[in-house]
C-alpha positions as CSV (number, residue, x, y, z in Angstrom):
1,X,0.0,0.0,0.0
2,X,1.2,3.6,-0.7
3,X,0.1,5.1,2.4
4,X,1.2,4.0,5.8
5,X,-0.9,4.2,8.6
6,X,0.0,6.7,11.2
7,X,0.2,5.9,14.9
8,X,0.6,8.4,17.7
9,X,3.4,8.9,20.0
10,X,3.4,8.8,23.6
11,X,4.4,12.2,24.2
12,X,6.0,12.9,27.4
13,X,4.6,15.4,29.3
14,X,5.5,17.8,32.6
15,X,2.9,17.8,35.1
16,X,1.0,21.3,34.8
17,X,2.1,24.4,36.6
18,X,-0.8,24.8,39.5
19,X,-0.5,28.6,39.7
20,X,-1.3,29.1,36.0
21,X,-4.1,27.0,36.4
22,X,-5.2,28.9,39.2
23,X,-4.2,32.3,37.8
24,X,-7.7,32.6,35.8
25,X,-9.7,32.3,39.4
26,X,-7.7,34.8,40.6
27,X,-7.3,37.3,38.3
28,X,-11.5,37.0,38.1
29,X,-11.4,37.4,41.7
30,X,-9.3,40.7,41.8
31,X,-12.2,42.1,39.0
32,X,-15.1,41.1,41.3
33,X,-13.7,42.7,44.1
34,X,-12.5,45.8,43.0
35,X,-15.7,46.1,40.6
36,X,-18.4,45.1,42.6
37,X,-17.8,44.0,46.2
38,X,-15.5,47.6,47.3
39,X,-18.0,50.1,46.0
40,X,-20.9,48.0,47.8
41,X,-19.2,48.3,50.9
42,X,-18.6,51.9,50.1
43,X,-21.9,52.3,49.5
44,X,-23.3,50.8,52.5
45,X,-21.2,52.6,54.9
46,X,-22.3,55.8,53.3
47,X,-25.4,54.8,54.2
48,X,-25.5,53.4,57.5
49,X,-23.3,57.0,58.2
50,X,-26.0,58.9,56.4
51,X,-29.0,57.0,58.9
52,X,-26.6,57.2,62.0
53,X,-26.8,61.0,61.7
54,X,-30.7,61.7,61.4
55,X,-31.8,64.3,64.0
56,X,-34.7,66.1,64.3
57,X,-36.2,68.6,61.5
58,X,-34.2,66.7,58.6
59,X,-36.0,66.1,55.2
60,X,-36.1,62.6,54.1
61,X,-37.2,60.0,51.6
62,X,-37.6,56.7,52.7
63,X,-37.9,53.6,50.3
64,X,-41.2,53.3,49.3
65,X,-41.0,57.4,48.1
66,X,-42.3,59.3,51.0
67,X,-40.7,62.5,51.7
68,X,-41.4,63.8,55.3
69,X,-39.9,65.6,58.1
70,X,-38.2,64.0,60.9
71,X,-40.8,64.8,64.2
72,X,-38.7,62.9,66.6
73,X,-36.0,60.5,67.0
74,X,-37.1,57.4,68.7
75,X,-35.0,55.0,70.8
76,X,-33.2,52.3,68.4
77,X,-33.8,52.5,65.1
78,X,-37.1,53.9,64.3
79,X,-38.0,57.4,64.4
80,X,-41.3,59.6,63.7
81,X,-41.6,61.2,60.5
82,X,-44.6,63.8,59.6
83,X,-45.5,63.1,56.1
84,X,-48.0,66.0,56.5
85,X,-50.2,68.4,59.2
86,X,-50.9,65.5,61.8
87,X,-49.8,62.6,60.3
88,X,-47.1,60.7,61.4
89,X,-45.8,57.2,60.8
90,X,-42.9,55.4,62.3
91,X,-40.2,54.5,60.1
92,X,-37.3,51.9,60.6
93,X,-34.2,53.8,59.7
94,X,-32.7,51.4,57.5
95,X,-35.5,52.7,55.2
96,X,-34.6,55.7,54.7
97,X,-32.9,56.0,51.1
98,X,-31.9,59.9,51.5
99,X,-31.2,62.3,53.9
100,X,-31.7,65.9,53.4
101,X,-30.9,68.6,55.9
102,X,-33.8,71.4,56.8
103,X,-35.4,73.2,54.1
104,X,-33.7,76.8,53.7
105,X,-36.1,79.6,53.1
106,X,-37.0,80.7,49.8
107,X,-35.2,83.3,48.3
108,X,-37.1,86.9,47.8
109,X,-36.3,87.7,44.0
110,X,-37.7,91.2,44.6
C-alpha cells in the first residue's frame, strides 16, 4: 500500500504548573472585588453613616418614596416622620434611602 498508517506517540509530558491553572480564578477574583464587592461596601457605609446621623427637623425620603420631616428620634432604630399636618408614621431607619438637611427659606427675588 502507498500510504502507511499513522500511529501516535506517547508524548512525554511535565505535570502542569498549579499557579497558571489557578491564575484565571484569581485574576476573576481581583475584577469582582474591585468592581463590585469595594463600592458595595462603600456604598453601604455611606449609608448606614448617612442613617446614624438623622436628627430632628431633617427632610427625608424613605424607600417606598415618602418625603417627610423627621418629628422625633425614637429610641433604636425607628423614628417619627410627619408626612403631612398630623400625620405621622414610624419609620425603621434602615429605610430611609436619603437624607436631606432642613429646608432653607425661599429666596425673595424682589
Amino acid at each position: 500500500m502507498w500510504i502507511s498508517p499513522a500511529y501516535a506517540q506517547a508524548a512525554e509530558s511535565a505535570a502542569p504548573n498549579p499557579f497558571i491553572q489557578l491564575a484565571p480564578l484569581i485574576f476573576i477574583f481581583v475584577i469582582f472585588y474591585f468592581l463590585l464587592i469595594r463600592p458595595q461596601m462603600n456604598a453601604r457605609k455611606k449609608h448606614a453613616e448617612m442613617v446614624s446621623n438623622v436628627r430632628r427637623g431633617d427632610v427625608v425620603v424613605t424607600a417606598g418614596g415618602l418625603v417627610g420631616k423627621v418629628a422625633k428620634v425614637l429610641e433604636g432604630d425607628e423614628i417619627m416622620v410627619e408626612l403631612a399636618e398630623n400625620v405621622t408614621v414610624k419609620v425603621v431607619k434602615a429605610t430611609l434611602s436619603d437624607v436631606r438637611t432642613k429646608p432653607q427659606p425661599a429666596a425673595n427675588d424682589s
